[in-house]
Residue frames relative to the residue before (quaternion, step in Angstrom):
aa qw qx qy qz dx dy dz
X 1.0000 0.0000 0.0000 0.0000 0.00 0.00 0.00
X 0.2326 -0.7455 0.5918 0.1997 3.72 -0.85 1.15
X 0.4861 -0.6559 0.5620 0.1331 2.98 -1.64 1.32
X 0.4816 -0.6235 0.5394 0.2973 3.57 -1.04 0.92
X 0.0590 -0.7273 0.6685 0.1437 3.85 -1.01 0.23
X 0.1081 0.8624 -0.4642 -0.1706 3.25 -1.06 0.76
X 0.3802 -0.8110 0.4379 0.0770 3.32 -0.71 0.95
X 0.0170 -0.7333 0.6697 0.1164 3.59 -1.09 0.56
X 0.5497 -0.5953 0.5740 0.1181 3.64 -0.91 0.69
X 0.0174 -0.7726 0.6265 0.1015 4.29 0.44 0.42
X 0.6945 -0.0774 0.2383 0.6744 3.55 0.29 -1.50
X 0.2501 -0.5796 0.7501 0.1971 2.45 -2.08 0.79
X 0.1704 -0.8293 0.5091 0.1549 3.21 -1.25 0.95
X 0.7725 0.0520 -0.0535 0.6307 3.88 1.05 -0.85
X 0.5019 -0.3318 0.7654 0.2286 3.03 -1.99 0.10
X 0.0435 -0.5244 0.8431 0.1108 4.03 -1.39 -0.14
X 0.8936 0.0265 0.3064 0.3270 3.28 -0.34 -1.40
X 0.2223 0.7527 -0.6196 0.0117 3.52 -1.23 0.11
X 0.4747 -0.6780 0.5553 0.0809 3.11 -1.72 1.37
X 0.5665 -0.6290 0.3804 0.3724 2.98 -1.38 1.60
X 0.4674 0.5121 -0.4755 0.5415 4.48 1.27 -0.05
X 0.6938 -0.5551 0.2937 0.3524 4.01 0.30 0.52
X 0.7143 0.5243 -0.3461 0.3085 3.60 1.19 -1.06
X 0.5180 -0.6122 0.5907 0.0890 3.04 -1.78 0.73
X 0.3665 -0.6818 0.6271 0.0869 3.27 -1.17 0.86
X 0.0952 0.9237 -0.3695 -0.0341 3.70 0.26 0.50
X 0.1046 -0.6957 0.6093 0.3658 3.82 -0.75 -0.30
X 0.0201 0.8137 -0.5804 -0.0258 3.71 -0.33 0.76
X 0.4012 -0.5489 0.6410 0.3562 4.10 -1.29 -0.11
X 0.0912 0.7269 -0.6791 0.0472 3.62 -0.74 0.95
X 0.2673 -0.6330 0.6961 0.2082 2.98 -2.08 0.38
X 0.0371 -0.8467 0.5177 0.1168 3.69 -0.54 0.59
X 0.8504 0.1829 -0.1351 0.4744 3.55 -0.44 1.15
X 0.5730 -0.5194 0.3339 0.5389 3.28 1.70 0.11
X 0.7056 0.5583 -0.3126 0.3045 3.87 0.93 0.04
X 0.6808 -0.5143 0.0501 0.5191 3.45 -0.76 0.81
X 0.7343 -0.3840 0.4164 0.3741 3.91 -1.36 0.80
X 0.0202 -0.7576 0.6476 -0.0789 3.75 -0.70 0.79
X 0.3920 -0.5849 0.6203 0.3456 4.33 -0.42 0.48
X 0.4516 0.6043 -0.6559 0.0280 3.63 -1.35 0.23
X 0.5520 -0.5169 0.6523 0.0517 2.76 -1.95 1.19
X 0.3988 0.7099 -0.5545 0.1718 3.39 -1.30 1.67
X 0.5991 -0.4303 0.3997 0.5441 3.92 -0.90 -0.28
X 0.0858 -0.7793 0.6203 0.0256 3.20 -1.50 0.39
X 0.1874 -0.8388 0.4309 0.2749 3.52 -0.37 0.49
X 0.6409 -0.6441 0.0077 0.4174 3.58 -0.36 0.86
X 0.6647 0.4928 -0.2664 0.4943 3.64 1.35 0.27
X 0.3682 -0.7111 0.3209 0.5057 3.12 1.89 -0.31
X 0.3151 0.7236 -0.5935 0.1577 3.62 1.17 -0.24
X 0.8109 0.2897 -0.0161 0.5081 3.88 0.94 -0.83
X 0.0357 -0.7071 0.7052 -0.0366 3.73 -1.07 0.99
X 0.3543 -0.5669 0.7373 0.0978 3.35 -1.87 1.01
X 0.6438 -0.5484 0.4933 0.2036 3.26 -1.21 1.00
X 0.1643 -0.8201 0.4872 -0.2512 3.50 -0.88 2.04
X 0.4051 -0.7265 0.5210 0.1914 3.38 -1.40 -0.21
X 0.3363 -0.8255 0.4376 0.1176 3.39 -1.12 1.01
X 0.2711 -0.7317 0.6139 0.1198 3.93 -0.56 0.57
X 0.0100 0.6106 -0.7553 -0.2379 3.22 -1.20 0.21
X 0.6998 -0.4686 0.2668 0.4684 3.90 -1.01 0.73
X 0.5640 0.5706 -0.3975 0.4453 4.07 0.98 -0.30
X 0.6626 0.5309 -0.2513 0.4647 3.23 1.03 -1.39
X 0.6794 0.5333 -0.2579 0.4330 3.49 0.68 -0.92
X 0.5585 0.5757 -0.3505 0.4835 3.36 1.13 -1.26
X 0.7835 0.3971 -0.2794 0.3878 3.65 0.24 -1.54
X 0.6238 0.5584 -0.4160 0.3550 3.69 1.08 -0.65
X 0.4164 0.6900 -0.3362 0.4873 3.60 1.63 -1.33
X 0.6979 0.4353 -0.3743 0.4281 4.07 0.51 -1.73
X 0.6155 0.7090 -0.2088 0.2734 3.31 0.69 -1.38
X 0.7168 0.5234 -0.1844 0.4222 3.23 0.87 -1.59
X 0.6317 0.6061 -0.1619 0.4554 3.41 1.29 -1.88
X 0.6679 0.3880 -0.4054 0.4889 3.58 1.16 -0.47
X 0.5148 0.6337 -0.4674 0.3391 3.92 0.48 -0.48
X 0.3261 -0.7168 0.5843 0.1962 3.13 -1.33 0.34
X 0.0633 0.8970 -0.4329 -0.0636 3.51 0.11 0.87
């Protein structure tokens, strides 16, 4: 039996990317299931009718990844 997800969009915040097939990589603020807003980073098809399998932040997590990133040399 498939499980409904629901989703609420809070903010959109980036774009990463996008395939010449329309989807977007995003970094968006979501609420899933009614619970508290969490940052995650995933595909998107271009109406959202469809999502590729992603990652969740809570605003710590994000913070330390942000610390993480700034140290790399790119």
């Amino acid at each position: 039996m498939a499980m409904d997800i629901k989703y609420n969009v809070v903010k959109e915040i980036a774009i990463l990317s996008e395939k010449s097939n329309g989807w977007t990589k995003q970094l968006n603020l979501i609420s899933w299931n009614d619970g508290e807003p969490k940052y995650d980073i995933r595909d998107w098809a271009p109406e959202r009718e469809k999502m590729g399998k992603g990652v969740t932040l809570t605003a710590a997590e994000l913070q330390c990844l942000s610390d993480a990133l700034q140290e790399l040399e790119l």
